[in-house]
C-alpha positions as a Python dict, from the first residue, in 0.01 Angstrom:
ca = {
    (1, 'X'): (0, 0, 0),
    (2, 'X'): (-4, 185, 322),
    (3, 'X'): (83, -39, 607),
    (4, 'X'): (-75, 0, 931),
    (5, 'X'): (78, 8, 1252),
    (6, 'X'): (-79, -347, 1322),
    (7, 'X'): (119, -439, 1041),
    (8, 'X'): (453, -318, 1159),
    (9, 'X'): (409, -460, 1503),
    (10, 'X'): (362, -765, 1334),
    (11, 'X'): (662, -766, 1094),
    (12, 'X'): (878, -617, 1387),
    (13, 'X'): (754, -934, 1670),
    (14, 'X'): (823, -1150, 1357),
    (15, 'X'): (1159, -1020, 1264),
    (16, 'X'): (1270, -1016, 1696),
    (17, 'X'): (1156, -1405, 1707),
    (18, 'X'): (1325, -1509, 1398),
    (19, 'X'): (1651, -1321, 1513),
    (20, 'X'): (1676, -1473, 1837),
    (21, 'X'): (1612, -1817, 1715),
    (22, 'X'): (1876, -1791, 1424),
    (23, 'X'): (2124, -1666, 1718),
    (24, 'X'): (2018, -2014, 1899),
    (25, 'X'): (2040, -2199, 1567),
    (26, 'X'): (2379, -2057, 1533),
    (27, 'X'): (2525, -2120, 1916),
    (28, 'X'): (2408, -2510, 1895),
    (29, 'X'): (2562, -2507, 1507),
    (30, 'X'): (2868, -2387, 1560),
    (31, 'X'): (2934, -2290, 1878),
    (32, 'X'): (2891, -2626, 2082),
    (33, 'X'): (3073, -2815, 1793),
    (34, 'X'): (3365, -2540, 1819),
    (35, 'X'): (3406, -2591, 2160),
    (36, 'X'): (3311, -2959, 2177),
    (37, 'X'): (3639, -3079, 2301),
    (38, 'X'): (3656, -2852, 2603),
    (39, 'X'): (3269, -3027, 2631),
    (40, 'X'): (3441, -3334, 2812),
    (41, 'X'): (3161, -3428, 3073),
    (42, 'X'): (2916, -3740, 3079),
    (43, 'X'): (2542, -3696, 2962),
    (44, 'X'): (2316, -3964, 2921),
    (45, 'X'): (2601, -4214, 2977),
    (46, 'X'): (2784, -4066, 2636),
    (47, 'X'): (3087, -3801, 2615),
    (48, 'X'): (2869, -3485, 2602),
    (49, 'X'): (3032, -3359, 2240),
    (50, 'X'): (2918, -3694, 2077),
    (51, 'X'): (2561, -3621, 2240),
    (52, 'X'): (2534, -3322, 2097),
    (53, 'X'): (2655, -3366, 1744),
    (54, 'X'): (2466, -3724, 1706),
    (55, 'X'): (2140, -3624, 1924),
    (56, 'X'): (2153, -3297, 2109),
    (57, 'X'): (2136, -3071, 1798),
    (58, 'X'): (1868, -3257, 1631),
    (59, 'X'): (1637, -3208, 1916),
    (60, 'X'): (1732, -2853, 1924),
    (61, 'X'): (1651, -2798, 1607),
    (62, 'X'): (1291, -2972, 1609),
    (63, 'X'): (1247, -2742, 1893),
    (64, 'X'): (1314, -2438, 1721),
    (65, 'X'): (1048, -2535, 1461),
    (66, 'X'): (795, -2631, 1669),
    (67, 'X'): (804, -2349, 1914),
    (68, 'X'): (838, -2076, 1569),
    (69, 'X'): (540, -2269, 1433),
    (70, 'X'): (297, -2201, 1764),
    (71, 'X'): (433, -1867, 1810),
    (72, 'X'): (383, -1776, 1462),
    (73, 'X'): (-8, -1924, 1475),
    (74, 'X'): (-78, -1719, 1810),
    (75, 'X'): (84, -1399, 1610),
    (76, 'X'): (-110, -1468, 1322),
    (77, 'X'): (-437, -1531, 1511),
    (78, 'X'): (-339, -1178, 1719),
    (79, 'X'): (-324, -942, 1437),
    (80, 'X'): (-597, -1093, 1236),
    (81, 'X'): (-404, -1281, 952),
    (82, 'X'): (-461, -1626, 1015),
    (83, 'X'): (-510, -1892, 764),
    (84, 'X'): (-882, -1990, 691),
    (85, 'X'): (-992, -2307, 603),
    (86, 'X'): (-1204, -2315, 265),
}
């Protein structure tokens, strides 16, 4: 199958998003926790390394999903490969 250049602008906007949300994913994973200690300021009335591992993270991470999930719909409805309902 030949691809088109639609198709690799859509595999290469794909591939750029995914990248810079695993580098995210992988900053609030492991670096935060890593330097967590050093993290020794108040935030929301809780030391700000508890925050983060207990609720910071989580949020982050719901984030991530949600904002892959819109961007992927408006990519999908760009190049024409959107999901149809039946």
């Amino acid at each position: 199958m030949q691809l088109t250049e639609s198709h690799r602008q859509y595999w290469r906007k794909n591939l750029n998003i995914t990248a810079i949300l695993l580098v995210i994913w992988f900053v609030v994973t492991y670096v935060v926790s890593y330097f967590a200690r050093d993290l020794s300021f108040s935030f929301f009335g809780w030391p700000f390394s508890f925050w983060m591992a207990a609720q910071g993270s989580l949020i982050i991470y719901v984030v991530i999903i949600g904002f892959y999930a819109r961007y992927m719909n408006k990519l999908d409805i760009e190049h024409g490969v959107q999901e149809t309902e039946e």
